[in-house]
N, C-alpha and C positions, 0 to 999 in steps of 0.2 A: 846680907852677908858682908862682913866688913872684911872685904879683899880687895887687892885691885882687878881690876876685869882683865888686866895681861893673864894674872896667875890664873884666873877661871877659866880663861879660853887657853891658856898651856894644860890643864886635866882636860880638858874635850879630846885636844891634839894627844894627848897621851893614851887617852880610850879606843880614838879612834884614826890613827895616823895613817889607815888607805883609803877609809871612808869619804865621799868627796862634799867640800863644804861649798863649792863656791862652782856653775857655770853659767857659761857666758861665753857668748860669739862661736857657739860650736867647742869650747875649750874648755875641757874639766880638773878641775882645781883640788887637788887632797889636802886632807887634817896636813899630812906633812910636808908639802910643798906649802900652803900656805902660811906654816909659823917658818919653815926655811927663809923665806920670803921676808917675813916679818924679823928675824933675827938679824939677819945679815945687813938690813936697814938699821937697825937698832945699833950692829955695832958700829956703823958708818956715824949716825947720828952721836951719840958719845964719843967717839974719836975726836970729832971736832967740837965737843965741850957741852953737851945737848945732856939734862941732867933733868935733875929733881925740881920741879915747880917750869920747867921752860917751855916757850909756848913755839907748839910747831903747824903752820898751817897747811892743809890739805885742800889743793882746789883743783880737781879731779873730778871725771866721768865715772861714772856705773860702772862695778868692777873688780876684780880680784885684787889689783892694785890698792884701790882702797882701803880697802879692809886691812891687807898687809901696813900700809902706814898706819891706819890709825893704833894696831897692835903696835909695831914697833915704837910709836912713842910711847904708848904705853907700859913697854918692855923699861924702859928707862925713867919710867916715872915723868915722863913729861905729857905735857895737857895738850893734844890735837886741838887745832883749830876751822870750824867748817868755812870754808870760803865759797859766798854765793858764783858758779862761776859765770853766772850771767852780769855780773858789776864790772862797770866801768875800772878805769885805770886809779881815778880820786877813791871812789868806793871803797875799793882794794885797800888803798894806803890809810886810809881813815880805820878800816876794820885792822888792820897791822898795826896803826897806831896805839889804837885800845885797846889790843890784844895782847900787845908788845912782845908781836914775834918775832921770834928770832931763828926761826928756819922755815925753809918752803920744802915744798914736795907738792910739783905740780905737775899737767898737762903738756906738751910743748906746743900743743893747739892753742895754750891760752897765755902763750909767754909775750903774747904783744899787751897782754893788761895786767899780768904779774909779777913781770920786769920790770917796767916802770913803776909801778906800783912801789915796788919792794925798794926801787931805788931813791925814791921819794921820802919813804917813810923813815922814821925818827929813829929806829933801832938797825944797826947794821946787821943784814941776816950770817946768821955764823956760815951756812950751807945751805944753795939750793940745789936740788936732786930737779931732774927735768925726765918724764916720761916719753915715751914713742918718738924718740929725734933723735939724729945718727950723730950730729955736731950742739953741744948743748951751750957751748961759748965760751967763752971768758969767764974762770968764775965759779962756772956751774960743772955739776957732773952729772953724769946721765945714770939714771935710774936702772940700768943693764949692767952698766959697769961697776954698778957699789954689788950688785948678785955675782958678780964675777970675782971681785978682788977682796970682798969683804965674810970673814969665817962668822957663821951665827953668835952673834953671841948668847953662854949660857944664861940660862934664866935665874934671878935673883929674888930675896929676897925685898918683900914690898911694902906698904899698909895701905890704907884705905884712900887714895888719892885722890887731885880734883878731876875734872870732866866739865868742858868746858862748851857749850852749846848758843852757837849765835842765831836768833830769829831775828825777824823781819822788825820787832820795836814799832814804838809808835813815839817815834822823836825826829823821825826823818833818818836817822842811822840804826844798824845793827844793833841788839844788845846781845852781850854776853851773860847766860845763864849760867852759873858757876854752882853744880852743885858736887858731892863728893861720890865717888864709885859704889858706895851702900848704896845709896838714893838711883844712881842707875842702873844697878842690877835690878832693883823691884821693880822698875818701870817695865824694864826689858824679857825681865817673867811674864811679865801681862801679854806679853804679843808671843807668847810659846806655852808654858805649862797653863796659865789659865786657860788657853783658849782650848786647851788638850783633857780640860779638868780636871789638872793634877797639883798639888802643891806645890810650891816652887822650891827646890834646896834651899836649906838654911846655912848649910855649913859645904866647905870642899867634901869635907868626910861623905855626906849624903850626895853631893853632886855625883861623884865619883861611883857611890853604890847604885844612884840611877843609870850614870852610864854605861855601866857594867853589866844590865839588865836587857840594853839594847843590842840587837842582834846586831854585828857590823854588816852586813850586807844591807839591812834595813831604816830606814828614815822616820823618826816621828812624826816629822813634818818638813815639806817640802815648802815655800815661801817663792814669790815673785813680788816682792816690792818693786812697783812701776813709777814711784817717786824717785827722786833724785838721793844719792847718798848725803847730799850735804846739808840733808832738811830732816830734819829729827826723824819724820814718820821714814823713811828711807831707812836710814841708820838703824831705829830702833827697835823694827821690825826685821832687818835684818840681821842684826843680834840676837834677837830674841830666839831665833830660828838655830841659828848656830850655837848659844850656849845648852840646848835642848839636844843638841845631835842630830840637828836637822841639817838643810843644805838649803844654798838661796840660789835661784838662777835671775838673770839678768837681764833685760832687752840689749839686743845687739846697736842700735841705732841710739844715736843722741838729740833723737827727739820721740815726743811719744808717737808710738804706730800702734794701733786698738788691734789692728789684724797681727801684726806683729805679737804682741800681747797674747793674743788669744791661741796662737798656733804654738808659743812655749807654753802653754799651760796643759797643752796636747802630748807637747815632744814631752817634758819632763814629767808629765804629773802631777801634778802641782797639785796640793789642795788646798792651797792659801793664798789670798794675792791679796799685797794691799794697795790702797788706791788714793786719791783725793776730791771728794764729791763727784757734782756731775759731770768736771773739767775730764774727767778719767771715765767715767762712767758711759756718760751720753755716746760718746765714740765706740767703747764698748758695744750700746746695743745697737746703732747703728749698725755696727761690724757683723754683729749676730742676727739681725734682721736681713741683713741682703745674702748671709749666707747662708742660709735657713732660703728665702726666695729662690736664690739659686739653683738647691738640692742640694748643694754640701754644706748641711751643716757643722759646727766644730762641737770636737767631742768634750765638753765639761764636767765627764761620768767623775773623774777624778778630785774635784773640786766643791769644798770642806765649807768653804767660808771666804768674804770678799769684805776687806775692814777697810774701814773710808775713819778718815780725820784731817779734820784742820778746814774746809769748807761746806758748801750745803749737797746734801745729797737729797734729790727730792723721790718724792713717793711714785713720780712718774719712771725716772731712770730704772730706781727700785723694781717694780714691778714689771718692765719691758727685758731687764736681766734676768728676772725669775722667772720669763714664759719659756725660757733656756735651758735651764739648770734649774738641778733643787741641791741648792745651797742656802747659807746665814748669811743674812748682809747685816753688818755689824756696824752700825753706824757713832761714833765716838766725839764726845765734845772733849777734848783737853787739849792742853796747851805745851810751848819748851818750859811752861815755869812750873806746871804742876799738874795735877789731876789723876786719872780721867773722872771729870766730873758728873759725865751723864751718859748712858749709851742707849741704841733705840737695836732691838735686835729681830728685825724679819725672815721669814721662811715665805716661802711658795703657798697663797691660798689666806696667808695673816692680811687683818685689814692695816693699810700702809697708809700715812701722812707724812708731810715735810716740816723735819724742826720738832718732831713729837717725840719725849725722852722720858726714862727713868732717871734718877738719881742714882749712882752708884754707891755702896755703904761706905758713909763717914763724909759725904759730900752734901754742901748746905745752900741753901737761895738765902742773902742775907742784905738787909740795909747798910747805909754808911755806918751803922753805932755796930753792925757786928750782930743787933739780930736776926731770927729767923723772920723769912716774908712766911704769912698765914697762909697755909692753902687755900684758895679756893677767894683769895680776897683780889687777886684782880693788880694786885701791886709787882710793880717788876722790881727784882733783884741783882743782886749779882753773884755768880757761881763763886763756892768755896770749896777747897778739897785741904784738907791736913797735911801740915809740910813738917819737914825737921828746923832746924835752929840753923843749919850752918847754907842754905841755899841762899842764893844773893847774887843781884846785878852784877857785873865785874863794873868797880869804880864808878858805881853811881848807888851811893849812899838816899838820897831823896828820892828815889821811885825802886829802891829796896822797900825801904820804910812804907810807901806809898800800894805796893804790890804786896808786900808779906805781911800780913796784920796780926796783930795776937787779938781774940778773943776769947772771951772765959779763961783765961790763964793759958791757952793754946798756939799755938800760928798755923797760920791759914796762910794757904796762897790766892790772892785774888788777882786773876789777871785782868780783869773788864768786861769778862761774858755774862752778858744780861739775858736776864731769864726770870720767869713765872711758873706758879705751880696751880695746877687744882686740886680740887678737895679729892680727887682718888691719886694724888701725887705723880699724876701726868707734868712733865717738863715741858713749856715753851720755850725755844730757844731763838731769843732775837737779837744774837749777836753784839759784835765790841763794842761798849759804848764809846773808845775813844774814836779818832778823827782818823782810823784808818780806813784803808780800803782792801778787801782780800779778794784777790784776782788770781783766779786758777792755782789756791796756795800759798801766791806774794803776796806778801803786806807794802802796801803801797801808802807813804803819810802824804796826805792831800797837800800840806803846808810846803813837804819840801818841792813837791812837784809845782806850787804856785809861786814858790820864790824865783824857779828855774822861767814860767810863762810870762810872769814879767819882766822879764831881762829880753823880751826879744822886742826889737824896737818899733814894734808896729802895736804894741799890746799897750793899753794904759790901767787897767786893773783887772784882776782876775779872781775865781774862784775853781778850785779842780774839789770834786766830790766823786763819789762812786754811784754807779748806776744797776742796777739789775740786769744780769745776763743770765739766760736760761744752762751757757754752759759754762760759763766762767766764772760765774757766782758775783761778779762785779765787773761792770769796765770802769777804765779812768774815763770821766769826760772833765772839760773846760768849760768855763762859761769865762765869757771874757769880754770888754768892750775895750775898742780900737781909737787910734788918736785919729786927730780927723784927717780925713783924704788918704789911710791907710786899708788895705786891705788884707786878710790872713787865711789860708787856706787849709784843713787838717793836715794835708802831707807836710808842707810848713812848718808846721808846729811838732808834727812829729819830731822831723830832721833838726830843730831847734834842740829840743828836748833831748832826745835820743844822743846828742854831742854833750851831754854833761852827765847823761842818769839814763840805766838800764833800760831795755827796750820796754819792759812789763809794766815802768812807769810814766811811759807814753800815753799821753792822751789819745784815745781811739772815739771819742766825740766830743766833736767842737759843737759851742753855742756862740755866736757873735752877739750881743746884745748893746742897745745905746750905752747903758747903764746897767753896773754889777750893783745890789740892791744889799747897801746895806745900812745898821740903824745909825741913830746921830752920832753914837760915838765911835762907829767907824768899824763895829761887830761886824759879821759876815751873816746876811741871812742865807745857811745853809739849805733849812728849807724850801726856799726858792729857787734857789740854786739846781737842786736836786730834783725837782718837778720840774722846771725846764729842758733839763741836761736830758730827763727821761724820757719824758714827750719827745723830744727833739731823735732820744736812740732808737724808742720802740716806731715813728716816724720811718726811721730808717735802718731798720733791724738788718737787713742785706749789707751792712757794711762789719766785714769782720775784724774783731781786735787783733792787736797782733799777737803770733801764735808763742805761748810762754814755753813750748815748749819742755814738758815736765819732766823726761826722764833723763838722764842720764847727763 
């Protein structure tokens, strides 16, 4: 659908303007309070000069609030920006700088790193709007008062606009995934009409005739995304729910709570929740195991389907959720650059494995030349899904070219996920080939967190690689050797670390070693690196990483 996604969610709110799209914290949210919401920021935003192509960044908790900003830029044709809110103050102003924002709408929780941040960075912001704070400062206005003093503004005409998506990168910084509102509506079908087996509209016209079909008292689908809004599966899935006429609710808390979790998916109904591997997962059955022991177990009569993407979700988690409920666990390999390229989908009583996949149709295992890897031969690949023309890095022309490839006259998005097939077109799936590390979700680059370990004066060379964790899908470790008569201690290194780069790219195991081992011309042998760091964690499995804290 070549629209922009304002005008698509303005016919939702038009279908169904008592119907409620959005709870959370005990607080229910309607079609028409939240484009109220959404308007009345939109006209604050344009007042002060916020227009067609302008980049507005969002770094925000789980939330009604949310949603309402990333509408109102969109109401004016401007490009939301997700802001990790776990980044430091430099972070911030790095990701502002390449984004080249020019307005905030944030947290007031998080105004000690996106204040400075913002004052730092290269573009002066036209307007920042500050949430949940009674004095927002110099400067700034608080997000209660543009609802107060600012009239909706009406809805206009649009076209097909950008949509501007930052992951985690593997350069040590963010990238910006830029692609156009066509390309994110079809994404965002997939986490509602498909999952409901229905086609997705093609046109407003058809949106509109599906909505019209739905009873307003009634919900297609019910959604608890338990990832954070600022991370595509968060977002995407909550979209998806909401252009379908569905409703998303929320965890109240800003950090994950499994019991939490599991008691909305009680109170509302829920029959979809999405998650990310076993970082979400394991806690899950945990929860449902001692409550079940207990005698109270929690009711999951209502619950359709539990879709995991973006880390590993093993056959154990899997099955210790399914002794629970009989639900689909839907397990999803894709990426913010493209996909989905493989999914693995279990029920209650299927034989379950970790990493074992389909191909989804039009999606390919292919060599560096572009062709297909043979089933059944044993060669590892790298995932391919069909992309359009206009998707592309923001301002990084050389690992456009290097991610988006044309084949057979085609373009393909290849992000780095390597993968094997058999001869009955079972998918292995062994992960990024580049040098990062994916910890409960975060992309962690080894390199920038090695440049941060030796700058601390006790360190003479290092190496950070990622290590196996049953719930985390990775931790960071170090492996490092010291100058002499120096000594270094993990909390050390944390609190070193932790003062330049988010918590999640903290090392949570150290390896001290004489010597970091590597070849004559001064390569890093990772593999060494990596058997050590492992020995050294699964040694000491009782030391917990620190907690990434995934929702909200």
């Amino acid at each position: 659908m070549k629209e922009s996604f304002a005008t698509v969610l303005e016919a939702v709110a038009r279908a169904r303007p008592q119907a409620i799209a959005v709870s959370h914290a005990g607080r229910e949210v309607s079609w028409r309070e939240l484009e109220d919401q959404a308007a009345r920021l939109a006209h604050h935003l344009q007042d002060v000069g916020i227009g067609h192509g302008c980049r507005v960044a969002v770094a925000q908790y789980n939330g009604a609030e949310y949603l309402a900003t990333l509408w109102a830029a969109l109401k004016v044709r401007a490009v939301p920006v997700n802001v990790n809110f776990r980044y430091k103050a430099d972070e911030i102003t790095a990701l502002f700088d390449d984004a080249h924002v020019e307005a905030a709408v944030y947290d007031g929780a998080l105004a000690g790193t996106v204040e400075p941040a913002a004052a730092a960075a290269t573009t002066p912001l036209r307007t920042a709007v500050v949430l949940h704070t009674e004095a927002p400062g110099h400067g700034r206005v608080g997000y209660d008062e543009v609802q107060r003093t600012c009239a909706p503004l009406a809805a206009t005409q649009r076209g097909d606009d950008d949509w501007l998506m930052y992951t985690g990168g593997t350069t040590g910084r963010p990238r910006g995934v830029l692609v156009r509102h066509s390309w994110l509506y079809d994404v965002i079908c997939a986490n509602s009409f498909l999952l409901m087996g229905l086609r997705a509209p093609a046109t407003l016209a058809e949106l509109e005739t599906y909505l019209a079909s739905v009873a307003s008292d009634t919900y297609p689908i019910v959604t608890i995304p338990a990832p954070p809004l600022m991370h595509a599966t968060g977002s995407y899935t909550s979209l998806g729910a909401l252009v379908a006429g569905g409703r998303v609710a929320y965890l109240a808390g800003r950090s994950y709570d499994a019991d939490e979790l599991l008691r909305l998916i009680e109170q509302q109904r829920a029959d979809t929740v999405s998650i990310v591997g076993d970082v979400f997962a394991r806690p899950m059955a945990d929860a449902l195991d001692r409550a079940h022991e207990a005698g109270r177990p929690y009711d999951l009569s209502s619950l359709r389907r539990v879709l995991s993407v973006g880390v590993t979700w093993s056959a154990e988690c899997k099955r210790r959720l399914l002794r629970h409920g009989d639900f689909l666990c839907r397990d999803i390999v894709a990426a913010s650059e493209g996909g989905p390229f493989a999914v693995s989908q279990t029920r209650r009583g299927d034989h379950v494995t970790t990493a074992r996949f389909s191909l989804v149709p039009g999606a390919r295992i292919v060599d560096e030349t572009g062709r297909d890897v043979v089933p059944g031969s044993g060669q590892v690949g790298m995932l391919a899904a069909p992309t359009d023309e206009y998707i592309h890095y923001q301002g990084d022309e050389e690992k456009t070219a290097k991610t988006f490839r044309v084949f057979d006259g085609r373009r393909w998005a290849v992000p780095g996920d390597l993968a094997s097939i058999d001869e009955d077109g079972t998918v292995t799936f062994h992960g990024r080939g580049s040098q990062v590390i994916n910890t409960g979700g975060e992309k962690v680059f080894a390199e920038e967190v090695e440049n941060v370990v030796v700058r601390h004066p006790a360190v003479r060379d290092a190496m950070v690689v990622g290590v196996p964790d049953a719930r985390w899908g990775h931790r960071v470790a170090a492996v490092v050797s010291l100058r002499e008569g120096e000594s270094l201690t993990l909390d050390q290194l944390k609190e070193h670390v932790g003062r330049e780069l988010a918590n999640y790219k903290r090392p949570t195991v150290l390896v001290v070693t004489d010597e970091v081992k590597r070849s004559p011309s001064g390569k890093a042998d990772t593999r060494w690196a990596r058997a050590v760091a492992t020995e050294k964690s699964q040694r000491h499995s009782s030391a917990s990483p620190v907690p990434v804290q995934p929702t909200r």
